[in-house]
N, C-alpha and C positions, 0 to 999 in steps of 0.2 A: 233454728234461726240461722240464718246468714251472715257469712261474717260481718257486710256493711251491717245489717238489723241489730245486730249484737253490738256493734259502737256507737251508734245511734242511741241505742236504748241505755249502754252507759255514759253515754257523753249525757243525755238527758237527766239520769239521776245524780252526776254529779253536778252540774249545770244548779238543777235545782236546789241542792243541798249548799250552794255557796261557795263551791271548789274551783279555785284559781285552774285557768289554761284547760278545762275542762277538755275540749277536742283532742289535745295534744294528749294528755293523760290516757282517756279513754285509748289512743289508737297505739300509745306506749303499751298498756298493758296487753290489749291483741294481740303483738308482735312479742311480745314474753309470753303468752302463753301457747301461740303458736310455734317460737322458737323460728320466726320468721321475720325477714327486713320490710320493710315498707311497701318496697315496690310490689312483694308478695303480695300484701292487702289489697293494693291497687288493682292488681290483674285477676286476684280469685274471688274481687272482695262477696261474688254470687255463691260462694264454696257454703256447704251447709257444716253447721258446728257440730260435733260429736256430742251427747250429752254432758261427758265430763267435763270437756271446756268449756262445755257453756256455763253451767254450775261453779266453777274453778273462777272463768272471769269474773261472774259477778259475785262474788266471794271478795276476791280482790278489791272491786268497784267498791266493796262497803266498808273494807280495812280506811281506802283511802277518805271515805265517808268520815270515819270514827278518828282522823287521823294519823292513822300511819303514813308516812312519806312512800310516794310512789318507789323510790329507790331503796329503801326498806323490801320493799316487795319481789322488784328486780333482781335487787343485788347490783346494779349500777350504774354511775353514773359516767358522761363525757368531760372531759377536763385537757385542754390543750393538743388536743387529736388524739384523746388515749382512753380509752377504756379501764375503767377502775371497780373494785372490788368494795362494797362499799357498804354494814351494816349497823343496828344500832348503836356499834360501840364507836365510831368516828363522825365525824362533822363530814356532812354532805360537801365536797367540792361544786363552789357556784362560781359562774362566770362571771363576778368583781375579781376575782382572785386572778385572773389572767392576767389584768391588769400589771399585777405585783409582777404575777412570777419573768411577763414581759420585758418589764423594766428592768430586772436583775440581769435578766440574761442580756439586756442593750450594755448596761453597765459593767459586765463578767466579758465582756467581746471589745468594750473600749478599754480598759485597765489588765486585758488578761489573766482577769481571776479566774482559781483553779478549784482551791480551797472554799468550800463555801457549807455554811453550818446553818441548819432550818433546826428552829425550835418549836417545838408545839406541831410537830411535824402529822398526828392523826392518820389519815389514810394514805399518806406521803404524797400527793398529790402537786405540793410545790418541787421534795427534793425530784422527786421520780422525773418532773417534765424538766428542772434545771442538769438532772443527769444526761436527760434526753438532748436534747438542745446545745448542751454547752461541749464542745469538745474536749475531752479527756481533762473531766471535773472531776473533783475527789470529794462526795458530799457527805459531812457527817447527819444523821438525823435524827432529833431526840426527841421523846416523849415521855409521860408520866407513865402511860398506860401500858400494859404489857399485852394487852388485845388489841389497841389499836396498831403497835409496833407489830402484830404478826400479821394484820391486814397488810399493812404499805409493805414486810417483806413479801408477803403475797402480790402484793401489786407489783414489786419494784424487778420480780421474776418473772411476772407476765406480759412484763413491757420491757426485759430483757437488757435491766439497768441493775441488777444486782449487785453486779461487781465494780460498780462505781459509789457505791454508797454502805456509811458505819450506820447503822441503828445503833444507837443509846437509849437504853431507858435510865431516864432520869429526868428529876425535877426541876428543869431548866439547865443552868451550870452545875451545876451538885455533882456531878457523878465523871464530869468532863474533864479529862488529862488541860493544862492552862496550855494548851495549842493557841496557835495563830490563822486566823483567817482571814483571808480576803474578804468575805462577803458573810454579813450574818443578817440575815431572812427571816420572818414571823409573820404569823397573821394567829394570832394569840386569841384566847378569849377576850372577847371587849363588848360583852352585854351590861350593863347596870344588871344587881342582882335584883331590884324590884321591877324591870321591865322583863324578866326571864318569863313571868306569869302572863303578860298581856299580848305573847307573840304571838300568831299564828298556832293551830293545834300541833301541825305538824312540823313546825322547828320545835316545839315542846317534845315531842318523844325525840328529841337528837339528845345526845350525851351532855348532862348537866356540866360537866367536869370541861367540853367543850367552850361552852356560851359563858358562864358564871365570871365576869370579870372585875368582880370584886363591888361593893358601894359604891362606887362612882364610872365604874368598868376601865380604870386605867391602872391597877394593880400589876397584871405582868410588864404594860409598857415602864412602870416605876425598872422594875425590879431588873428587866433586860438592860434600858438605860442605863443603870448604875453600875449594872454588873460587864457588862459587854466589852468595853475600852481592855478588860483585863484579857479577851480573847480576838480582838480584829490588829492585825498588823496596821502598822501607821499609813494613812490614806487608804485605809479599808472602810466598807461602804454598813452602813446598817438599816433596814428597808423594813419598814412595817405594813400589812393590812392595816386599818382604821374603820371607825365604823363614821357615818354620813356626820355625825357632830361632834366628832373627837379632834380635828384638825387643832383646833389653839391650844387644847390642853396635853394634848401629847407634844407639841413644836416648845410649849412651858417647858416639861419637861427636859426636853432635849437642852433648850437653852441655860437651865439651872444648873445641868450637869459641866457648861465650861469646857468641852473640850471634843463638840462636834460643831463644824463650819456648813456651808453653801448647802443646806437644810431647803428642801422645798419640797409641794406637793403635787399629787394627777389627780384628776377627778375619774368617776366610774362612764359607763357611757350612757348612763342617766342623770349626769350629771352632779353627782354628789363626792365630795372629798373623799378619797379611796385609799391611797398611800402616801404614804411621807418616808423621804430617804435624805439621813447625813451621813456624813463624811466624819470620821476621826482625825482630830488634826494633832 
């Protein structure tokens, strides 16, 4: 078969089976398994397929069938012009999160922050692009896991940001010297634990220890909120991901704590409440 015949025939069986962005999918995996860009497809797309590939693709076509995440398959995904390293054991980086790391960095260029600490950091995906971006930032970045902290230093070398950023493993503050910071960053788990079951198959194979954000999904914003004031220098900023219906109950939050001001939110660019950032006053 040909290459076009061969994405055809998996754009069809994915098509069929119910698989979001099917086209795109299908002509992603081509280009992984040819080890080839786009424009390749375009210009050879008459090249006939060797056996193995062709048996190789559609192999893949039925991971993504069964659920597996395309970038499971890959190994990666794009995130703020940067190519990331990216497998079972971290949360996929998706483009609502631009949104966030966007804002940090408008905020880190108006205030001059230097200092800037991501919690829940996964494939590093926030600290790595605030490394990138922000000139001569100093980012610490923590996580629970001890496989996902060797992805982002994997990432954080391949994008030639290592030497701007601490990896911590650690369970939020726990493990962190009471340093001060300009700017402290999350996009934390914030699933309901009984919405984990009804997602999608393939945000279900992504790492529980990701999504799980407690009975009501506002558990680590509790815990950062209350704990945070003890780490942001005075008029230091604290910036959260949110999921589309957390907006009032995470701004509650903030408001009960007494000692963050001029609090407000962005929407995503589908329009759903996406981040909320205050101020320590």
């Amino acid at each position: 078969m040909t290459i076009r015949e061969t994405i055809k025939k998996g754009m069809i069986n994915l098509k069929t089976n119910g698989i979001e962005e099917p086209n795109l999918k299908a002509r992603l995996l081509m280009q992984f398994i040819l080890n080839k860009p786009r424009q390749y497809l375009l210009i050879y797309d008459n090249q006939t397929l060797s056996l193995r590939q062709e048996v190789n693709y559609f192999k893949a076509i039925k991971k993504i069938i069964s659920g597996v995440p395309l970038q499971h398959i890959t190994h990666m995904q794009e995130f703020m012009k940067m190519n990331f390293y990216v497998d079972e054991n971290v949360l996929i980086p998706r483009s609502d999160t631009e949104i966030l790391v966007e804002e940090v960095i408008n905020i880190s260029k108006k205030i001059n922050a230097k200092k800037i600490l991501d919690l829940c950091t996964g494939s590093g995906a926030i600290a790595i692009s605030l490394a990138k971006y922000i000139e001569n930032s100093e980012i610490t970045a923590v996580d629970i896991s001890k496989k996902a902290l060797e992805i982002a230093r994997t990432n954080a070398k391949n994008n030639d940001v290592e030497n701007q950023i601490t990896f911590v493993e650690s369970d939020l503050f726990k493990n962190l010297k009471e340093d001060k910071y300009d700017v402290i960053v999350s996009n934390p788990p914030y699933i309901k634990r009984e919405v984990i079951k009804k997602l999608n198959k393939d945000v279900q194979k992504e790492p529980i220890i990701a999504l799980d954000g407690g009975y009501d999904g506002l558990d680590f914003y509790r815990k950062i909120i209350n704990e945070s004031e003890k780490y942001l220098k005075f008029n230091g900023y604290l910036c959260f991901e949110i999921g589309y219906d957390q907006k009032e109950d995470v701004i509650g939050i903030i408001k009960n704590k007494e000692r963050y001001i001029n609090t407000y939110s962005k929407k995503d660019l589908y329009g759903n409440d996406r981040i909320i950032i205050t101020k320590l006053s």
